[in-house]
VEXVEX-958074 format. One record per residue: z, y, x of N, C-alpha, C in turn. Coordinates in nm, 3 decimals, padded with zeros to 5 digits, always signed. Atoms other than C-alpha are relative to their C-alpha. Layout:
REM residues N
[[Z Y X] [Z Y X] [Z Y X]] ...
***
This chain:
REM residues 83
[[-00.094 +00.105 -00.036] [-01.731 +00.995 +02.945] [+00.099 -00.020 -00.114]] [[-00.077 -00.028 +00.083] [-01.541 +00.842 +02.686] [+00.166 -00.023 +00.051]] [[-00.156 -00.050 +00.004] [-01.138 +00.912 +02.640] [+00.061 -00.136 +00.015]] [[-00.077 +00.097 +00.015] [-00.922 +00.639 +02.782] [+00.093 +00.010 -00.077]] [[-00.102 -00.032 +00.056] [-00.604 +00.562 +02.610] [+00.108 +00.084 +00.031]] [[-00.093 -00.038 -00.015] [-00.359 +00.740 +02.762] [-00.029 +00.174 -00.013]] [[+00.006 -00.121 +00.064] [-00.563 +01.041 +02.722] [+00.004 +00.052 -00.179]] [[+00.015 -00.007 +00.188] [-00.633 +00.946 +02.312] [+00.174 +00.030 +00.001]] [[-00.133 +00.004 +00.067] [-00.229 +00.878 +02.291] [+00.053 +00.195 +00.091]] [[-00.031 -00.160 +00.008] [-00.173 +01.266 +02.493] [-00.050 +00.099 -00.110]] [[+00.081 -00.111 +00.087] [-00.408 +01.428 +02.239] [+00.054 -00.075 -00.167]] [[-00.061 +00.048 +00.111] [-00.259 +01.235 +01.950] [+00.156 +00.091 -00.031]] [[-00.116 -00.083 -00.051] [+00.065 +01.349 +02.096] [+00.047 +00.151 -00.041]] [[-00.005 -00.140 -00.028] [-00.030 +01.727 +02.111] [-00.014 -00.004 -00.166]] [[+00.032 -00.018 +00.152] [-00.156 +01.696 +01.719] [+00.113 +00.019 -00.122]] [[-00.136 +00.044 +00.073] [+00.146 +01.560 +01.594] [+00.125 +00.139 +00.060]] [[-00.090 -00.084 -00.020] [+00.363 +01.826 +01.795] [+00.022 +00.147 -00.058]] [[-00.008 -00.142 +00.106] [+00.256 +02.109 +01.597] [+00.107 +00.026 -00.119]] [[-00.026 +00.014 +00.183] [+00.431 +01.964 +01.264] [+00.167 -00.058 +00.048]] [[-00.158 +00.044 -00.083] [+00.756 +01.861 +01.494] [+00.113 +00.094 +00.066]] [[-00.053 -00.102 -00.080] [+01.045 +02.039 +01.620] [+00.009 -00.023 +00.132]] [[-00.011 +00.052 -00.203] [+01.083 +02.107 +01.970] [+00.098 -00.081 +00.041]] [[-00.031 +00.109 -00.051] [+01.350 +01.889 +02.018] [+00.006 -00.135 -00.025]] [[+00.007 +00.154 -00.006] [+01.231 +01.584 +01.910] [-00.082 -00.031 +00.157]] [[+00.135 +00.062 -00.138] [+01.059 +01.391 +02.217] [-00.104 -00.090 -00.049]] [[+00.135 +00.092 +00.023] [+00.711 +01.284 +02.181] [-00.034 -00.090 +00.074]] [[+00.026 +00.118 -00.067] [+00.649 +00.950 +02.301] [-00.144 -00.074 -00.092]] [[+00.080 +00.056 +00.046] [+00.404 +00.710 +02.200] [+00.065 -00.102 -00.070]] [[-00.074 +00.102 +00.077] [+00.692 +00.492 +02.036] [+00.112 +00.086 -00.093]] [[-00.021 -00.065 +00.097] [+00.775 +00.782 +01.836] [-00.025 -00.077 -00.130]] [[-00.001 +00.042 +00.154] [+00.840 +00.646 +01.494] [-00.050 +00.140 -00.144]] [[+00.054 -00.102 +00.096] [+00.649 +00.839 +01.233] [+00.071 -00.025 -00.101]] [[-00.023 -00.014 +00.151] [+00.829 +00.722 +00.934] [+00.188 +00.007 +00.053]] [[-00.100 -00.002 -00.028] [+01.181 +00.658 +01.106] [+00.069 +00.144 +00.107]] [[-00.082 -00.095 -00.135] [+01.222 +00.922 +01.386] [-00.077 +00.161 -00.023]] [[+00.021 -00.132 +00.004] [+01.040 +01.255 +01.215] [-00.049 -00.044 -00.148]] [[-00.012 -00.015 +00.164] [+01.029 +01.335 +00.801] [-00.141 +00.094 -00.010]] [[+00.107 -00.072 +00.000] [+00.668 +01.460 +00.817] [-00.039 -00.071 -00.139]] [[+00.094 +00.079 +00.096] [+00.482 +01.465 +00.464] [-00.074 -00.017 -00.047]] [[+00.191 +00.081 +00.033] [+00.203 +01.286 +00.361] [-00.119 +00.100 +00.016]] [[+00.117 -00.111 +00.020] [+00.009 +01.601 +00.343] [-00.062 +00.052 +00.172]] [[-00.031 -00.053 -00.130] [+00.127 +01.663 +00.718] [-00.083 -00.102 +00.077]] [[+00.004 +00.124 -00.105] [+00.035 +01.332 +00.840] [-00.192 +00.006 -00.042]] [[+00.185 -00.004 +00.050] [-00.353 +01.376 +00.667] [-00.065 +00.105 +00.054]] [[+00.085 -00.153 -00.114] [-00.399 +01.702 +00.852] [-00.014 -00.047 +00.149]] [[+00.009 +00.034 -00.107] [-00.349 +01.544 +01.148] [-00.106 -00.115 +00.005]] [[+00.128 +00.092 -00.002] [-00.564 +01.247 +01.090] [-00.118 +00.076 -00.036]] [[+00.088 -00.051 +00.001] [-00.802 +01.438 +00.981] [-00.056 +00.117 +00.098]] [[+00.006 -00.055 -00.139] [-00.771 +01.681 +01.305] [-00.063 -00.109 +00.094]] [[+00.048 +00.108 -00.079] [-00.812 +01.319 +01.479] [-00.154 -00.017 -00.029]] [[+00.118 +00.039 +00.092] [-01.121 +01.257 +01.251] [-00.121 +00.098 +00.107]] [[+00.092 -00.174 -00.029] [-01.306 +01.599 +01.355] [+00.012 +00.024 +00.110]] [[-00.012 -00.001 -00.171] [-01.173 +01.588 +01.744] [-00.147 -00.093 +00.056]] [[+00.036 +00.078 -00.020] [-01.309 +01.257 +01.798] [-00.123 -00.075 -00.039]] [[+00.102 -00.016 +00.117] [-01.582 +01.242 +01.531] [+00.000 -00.169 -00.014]] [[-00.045 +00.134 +00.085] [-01.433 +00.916 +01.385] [+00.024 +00.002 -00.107]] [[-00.086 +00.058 +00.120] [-01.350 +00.795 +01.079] [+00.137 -00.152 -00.002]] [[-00.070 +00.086 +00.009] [-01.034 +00.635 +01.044] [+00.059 -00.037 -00.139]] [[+00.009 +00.059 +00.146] [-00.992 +00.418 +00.724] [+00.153 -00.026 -00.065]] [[-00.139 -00.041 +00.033] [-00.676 +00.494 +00.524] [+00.081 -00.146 -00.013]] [[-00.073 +00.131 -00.036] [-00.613 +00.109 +00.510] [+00.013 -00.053 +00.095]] [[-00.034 +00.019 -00.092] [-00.609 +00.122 +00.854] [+00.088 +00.025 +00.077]] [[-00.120 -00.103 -00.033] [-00.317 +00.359 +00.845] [+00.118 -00.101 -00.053]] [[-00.080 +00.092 +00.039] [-00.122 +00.111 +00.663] [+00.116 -00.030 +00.077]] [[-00.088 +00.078 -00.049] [+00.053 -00.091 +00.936] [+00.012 +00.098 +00.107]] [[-00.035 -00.073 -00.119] [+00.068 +00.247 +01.181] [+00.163 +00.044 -00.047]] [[-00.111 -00.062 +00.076] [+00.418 +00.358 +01.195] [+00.042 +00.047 +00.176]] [[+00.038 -00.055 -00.152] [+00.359 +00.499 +01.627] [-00.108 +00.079 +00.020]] [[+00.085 -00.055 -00.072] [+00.215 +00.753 +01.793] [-00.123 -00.125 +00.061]] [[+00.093 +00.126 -00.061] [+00.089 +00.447 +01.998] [-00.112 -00.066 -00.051]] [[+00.071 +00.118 +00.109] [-00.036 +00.279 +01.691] [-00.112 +00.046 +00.002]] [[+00.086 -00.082 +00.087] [-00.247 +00.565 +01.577] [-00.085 -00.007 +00.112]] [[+00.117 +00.001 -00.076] [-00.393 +00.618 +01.924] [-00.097 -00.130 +00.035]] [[+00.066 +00.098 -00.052] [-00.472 +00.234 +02.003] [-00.111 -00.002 -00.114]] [[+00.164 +00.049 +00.160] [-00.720 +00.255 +01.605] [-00.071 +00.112 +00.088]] [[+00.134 -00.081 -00.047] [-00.862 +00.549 +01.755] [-00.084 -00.034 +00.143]] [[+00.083 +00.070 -00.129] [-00.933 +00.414 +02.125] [-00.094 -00.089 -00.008]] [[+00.085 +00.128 -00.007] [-01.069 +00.116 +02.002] [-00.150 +00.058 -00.128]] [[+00.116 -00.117 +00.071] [-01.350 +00.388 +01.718] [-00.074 +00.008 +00.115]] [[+00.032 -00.041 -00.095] [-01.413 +00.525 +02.039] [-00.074 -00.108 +00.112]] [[+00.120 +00.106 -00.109] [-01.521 +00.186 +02.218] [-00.083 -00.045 -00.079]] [[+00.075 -00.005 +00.032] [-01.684 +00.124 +01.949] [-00.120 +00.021 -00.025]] [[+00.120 -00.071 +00.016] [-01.893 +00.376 +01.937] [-00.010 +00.083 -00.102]] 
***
């Protein structure tokens, strides 16, 4: 069965919380570039965690205009309906 969104954006969620302190709050309108100082190296381990979860490829010019939890999960939901 594949992963609706709200489960992609929890497991996005959990990925990202590793590299976060505990008191930020993880939302899905978490701002990656405004609301946590994660870097570049941080943010490629995690996509690439996404990559290897999900067995997607997500295309680094597709990362471009992400700047949400939300964002990141709606490219991967829509891999996933893909196929």
């Amino acid at each position: 069965m594949a992963d609706n969104l709200r489960d992609v954006e929890k497991r996005v969620s959990e990925m990202f919380a590793a590299y976060l302190d505990n008191d930020i709050e993880i939302t899905t309108s978490l701002d990656l570039l405004e609301d946590v100082a994660l870097a570049s190296v941080q943010v490629m381990e995690v996509i690439v965690g996404i990559d290897d979860h999900y067995d997607v490829v997500i295309e680094l010019d597709a990362l471009a205009s992400v700047r949400t939890i939300g964002q990141l999960a709606l490219i991967v939901e829509s891999k996933l309906a893909d196929g």
